[in-house]
N, C-alpha and C positions, 0 to 999 in steps of 0.2 A: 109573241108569247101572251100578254096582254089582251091582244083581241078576243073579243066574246068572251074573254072568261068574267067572273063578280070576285071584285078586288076590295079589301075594308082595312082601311087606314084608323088606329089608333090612335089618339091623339092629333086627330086627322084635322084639329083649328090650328096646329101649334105651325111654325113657322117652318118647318119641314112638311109637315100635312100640306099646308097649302100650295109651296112648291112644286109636291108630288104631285097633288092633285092639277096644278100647271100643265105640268109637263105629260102626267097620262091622256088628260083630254088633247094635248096637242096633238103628242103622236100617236095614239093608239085608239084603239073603238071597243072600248067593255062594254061588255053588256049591264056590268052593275059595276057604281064605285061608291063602298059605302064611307061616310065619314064620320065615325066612330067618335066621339067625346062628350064631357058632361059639361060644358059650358055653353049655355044655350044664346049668352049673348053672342059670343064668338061663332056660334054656329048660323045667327038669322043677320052677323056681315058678312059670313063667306059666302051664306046665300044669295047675298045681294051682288057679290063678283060671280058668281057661277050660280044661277038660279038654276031649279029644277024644270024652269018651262024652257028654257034653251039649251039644257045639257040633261036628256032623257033617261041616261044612265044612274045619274047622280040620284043619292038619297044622305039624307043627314039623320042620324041616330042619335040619340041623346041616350048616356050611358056612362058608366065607372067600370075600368076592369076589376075594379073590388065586386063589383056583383055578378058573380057567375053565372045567376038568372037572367042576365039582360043580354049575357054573352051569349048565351044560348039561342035564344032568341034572334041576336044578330048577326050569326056564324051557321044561318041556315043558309044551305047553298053555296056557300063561299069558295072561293076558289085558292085563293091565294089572303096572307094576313101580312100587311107592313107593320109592325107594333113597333110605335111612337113613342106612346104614354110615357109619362115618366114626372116623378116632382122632383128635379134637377137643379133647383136653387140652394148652394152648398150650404150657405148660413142657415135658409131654413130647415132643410134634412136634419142638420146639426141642433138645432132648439124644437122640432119637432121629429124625433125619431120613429117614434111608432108609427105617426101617418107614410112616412119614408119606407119604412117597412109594408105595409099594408100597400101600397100603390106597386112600389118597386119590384118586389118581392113574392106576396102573396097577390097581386093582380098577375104577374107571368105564371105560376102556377094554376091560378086560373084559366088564363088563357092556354096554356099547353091541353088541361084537360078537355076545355070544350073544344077545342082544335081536332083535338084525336075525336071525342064522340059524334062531333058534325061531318068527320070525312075530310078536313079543310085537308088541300093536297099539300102547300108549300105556308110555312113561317118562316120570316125571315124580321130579327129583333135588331134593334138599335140600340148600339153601348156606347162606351167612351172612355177615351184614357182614362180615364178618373177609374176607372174597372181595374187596371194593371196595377200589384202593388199599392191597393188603396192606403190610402191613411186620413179620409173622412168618410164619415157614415154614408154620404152619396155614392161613394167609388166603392164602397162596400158589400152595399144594394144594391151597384148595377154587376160587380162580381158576381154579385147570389144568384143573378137573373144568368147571366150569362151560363154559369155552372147548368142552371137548370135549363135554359133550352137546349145544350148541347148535350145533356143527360137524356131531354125529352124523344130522341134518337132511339134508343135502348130503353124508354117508357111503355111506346107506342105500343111494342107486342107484334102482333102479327096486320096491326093495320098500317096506311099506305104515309101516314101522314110523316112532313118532315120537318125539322126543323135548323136554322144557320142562324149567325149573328154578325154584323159588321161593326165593327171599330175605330171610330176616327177623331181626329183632334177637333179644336175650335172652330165654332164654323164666322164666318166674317161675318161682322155685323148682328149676328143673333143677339138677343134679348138678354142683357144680364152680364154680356162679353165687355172684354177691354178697350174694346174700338170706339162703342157706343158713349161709354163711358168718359176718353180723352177726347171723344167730338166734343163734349157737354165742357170739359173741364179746360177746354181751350179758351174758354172765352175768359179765363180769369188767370190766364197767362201763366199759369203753372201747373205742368201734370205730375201728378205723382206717383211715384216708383217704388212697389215693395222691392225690387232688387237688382239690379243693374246686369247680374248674371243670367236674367230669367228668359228661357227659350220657351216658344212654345209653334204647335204644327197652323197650319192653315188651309181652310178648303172654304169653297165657296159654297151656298149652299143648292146651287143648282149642280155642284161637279158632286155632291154628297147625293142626293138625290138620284145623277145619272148610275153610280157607283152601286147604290141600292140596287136600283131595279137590274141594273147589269149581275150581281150574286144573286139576285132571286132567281135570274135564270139560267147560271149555272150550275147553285148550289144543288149537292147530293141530299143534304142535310150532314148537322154535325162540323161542319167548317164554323172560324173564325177567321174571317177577312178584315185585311187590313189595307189601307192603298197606302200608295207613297204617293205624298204630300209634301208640299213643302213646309219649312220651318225658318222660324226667326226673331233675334234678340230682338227683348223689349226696348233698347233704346232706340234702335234702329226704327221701331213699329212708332216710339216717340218723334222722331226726323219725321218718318213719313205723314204724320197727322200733323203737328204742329213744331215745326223748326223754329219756328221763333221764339217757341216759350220755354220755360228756365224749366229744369227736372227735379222732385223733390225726394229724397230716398225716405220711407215712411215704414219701410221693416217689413218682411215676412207675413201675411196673414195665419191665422188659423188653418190647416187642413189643407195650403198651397205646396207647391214641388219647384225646386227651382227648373227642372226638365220634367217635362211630358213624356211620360214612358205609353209605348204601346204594345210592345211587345219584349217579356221579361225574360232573363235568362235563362230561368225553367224554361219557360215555352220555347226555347231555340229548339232543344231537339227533335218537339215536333211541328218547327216550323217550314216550310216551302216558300221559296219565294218566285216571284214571276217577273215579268217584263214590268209592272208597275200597281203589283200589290202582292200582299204576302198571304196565305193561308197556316194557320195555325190546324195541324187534324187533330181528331179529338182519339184519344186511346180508346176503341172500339175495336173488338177484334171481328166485326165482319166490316171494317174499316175501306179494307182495301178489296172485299169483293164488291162492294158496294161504289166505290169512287175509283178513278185511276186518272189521276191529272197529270197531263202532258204538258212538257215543256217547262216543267220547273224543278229548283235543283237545290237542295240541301243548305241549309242556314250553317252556318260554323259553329260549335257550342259552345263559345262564347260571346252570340249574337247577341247584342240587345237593340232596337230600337226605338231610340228617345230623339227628344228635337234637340240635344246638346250634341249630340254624334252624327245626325242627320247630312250627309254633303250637301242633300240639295235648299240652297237657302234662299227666301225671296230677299231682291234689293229694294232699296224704297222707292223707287219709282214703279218696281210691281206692284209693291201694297200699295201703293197710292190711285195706280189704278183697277185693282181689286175693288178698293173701297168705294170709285168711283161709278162702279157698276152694281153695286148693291141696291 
């Protein structure tokens, strides 16, 4: 699907950008992959692992989706849109709300417009449990975003453009995560635990990544996918990093859930589920002329799924070597 078409990844320095960008040049042959973001440090190292004189396709854009004019600009020709972006650091969204808003928010509004006016045929946006149920200003702002591109479905009008979202938990080892965190805190023989009940999902970020490009090229537009993933308690994730050291309970944060919800009990009724991921459809009533997904079968309406009710759980010898392949 990939091949020869021009693909522009969002946030295309962040650690899922460069994954992506991994994995397209491995298996596929675009004719353009552009890499979309406004950090130019980040963009002249990623150059230095995939340069422009050895991967022809590749081009690096320096850009904000706060600026609508640069989007324009870079959503000429485009085929396909992975949108990344995101200011995802809960503490900071929380002491800085308005930039939260303005990236989150009003950069996907952005982005939907110039999407529809450039012709771009598929958007497919990146959420996160923090989305379901939020209760910090991050999971607020990726709600808003979510709402809107699966709104952007019934924006379009009479043009071709579409848009999906995918949803998934924690990815191993990301920047800012739990894992990162008790490797550091190992060394001082005590991790510490906001709460001994606290479950949460896990994905790697190359199975996050395959899982993308697999709904971009399913999607009708207007889906919200989910995959099934595994999940599991923080002590257990505590064994598997460091068994030897003592655990500290240090209470609740701000803005934390003791389970990671992905999918709410509103959403059961219009949820679908599959062999190993779930589709949320969106209330559109040319819905079902538009999509007709085979082989999946009705969630119960009193579905939810969180990593507390999850069956499938890693043991620590998975997560350990999860982590060991990071």
């Amino acid at each position: 699907m990939l091949n020869d078409k021009n693909i522009l990844i969002t946030g295309g320095t962040g650690s899922f950008g460069k994954k992506a960008t991994e994995i397209i040049l491995k298996k596929y042959e675009p004719r353009r992959l552009i890499i979309f973001s406004r950090d130019e440090l980040k963009q002249f190292e990623m150059s230095q692992i995939y340069p422009m004189s050895e991967n022809e396709c590749i081009r690096y854009f320096i850009g904000d989706v706060r600026d609508k004019e640069r989007l324009y600009r870079a959503f000429q020709g485009v085929d396909f849109v992975i949108h990344a972006a995101a200011l995802k650091q809960v503490p900071a969204a929380e002491y800085n709300p308005f930039e939260a808003v303005k990236t989150n928010i009003i950069g996907a509004q952005n982005l939907i417009n110039v999407a529809i006016d450039q012709g771009v045929k598929k958007v497919i946006a990146l959420s996160t449990d923090k989305a379901a149920n939020p209760i910090n200003l991050y999971g607020a702002t990726k709600l808003c975003a979510d709402k809107l591109f699966i709104a952007g479905n019934a924006y379009v009008g009479r043009e071709h453009t579409v848009f999906s979202v995918v949803r998934y938990g924690n990815v191993v080892g990301s920047r800012g995560s739990v894992i990162p965190f008790f490797l550091k805190e190992k060394e001082n023989g005590v991790l510490p635990i906001t709460d001994p009940r606290m479950t949460r999902f896990w994905i790697t970020l190359e199975q996050g990544v395959e899982f993308v490009l697999r709904c971009l090229e399913y999607m009708c537009g207007g889906e919200l996918f989910v995959p099934k993933i595994p999940s599991m308690n923080i002590m257990d994730l505590a064994k598997a990093i460091a068994p030897e050291c003592e655990t500290k309970i240090v209470g609740i944060r701000p803005g934390e859930k003791i389970h990671e919800l992905m999918i709410t009990l509103d959403d059961a009724r219009n949820t679908m589920e599959f062999d190993d991921f779930y589709v949320i459809e969106p209330n559109f009533k040319f819905w079902t002329r538009r999509c007709s997904w085979d082989g999946g079968r009705r969630v119960p309406d009193d579905f939810q799924y969180h990593s507390g009710n999850n069956p499938w759980r890693l043991t620590v010898d998975e997560m350990r070597e999860m982590i060991r392949n990071i």
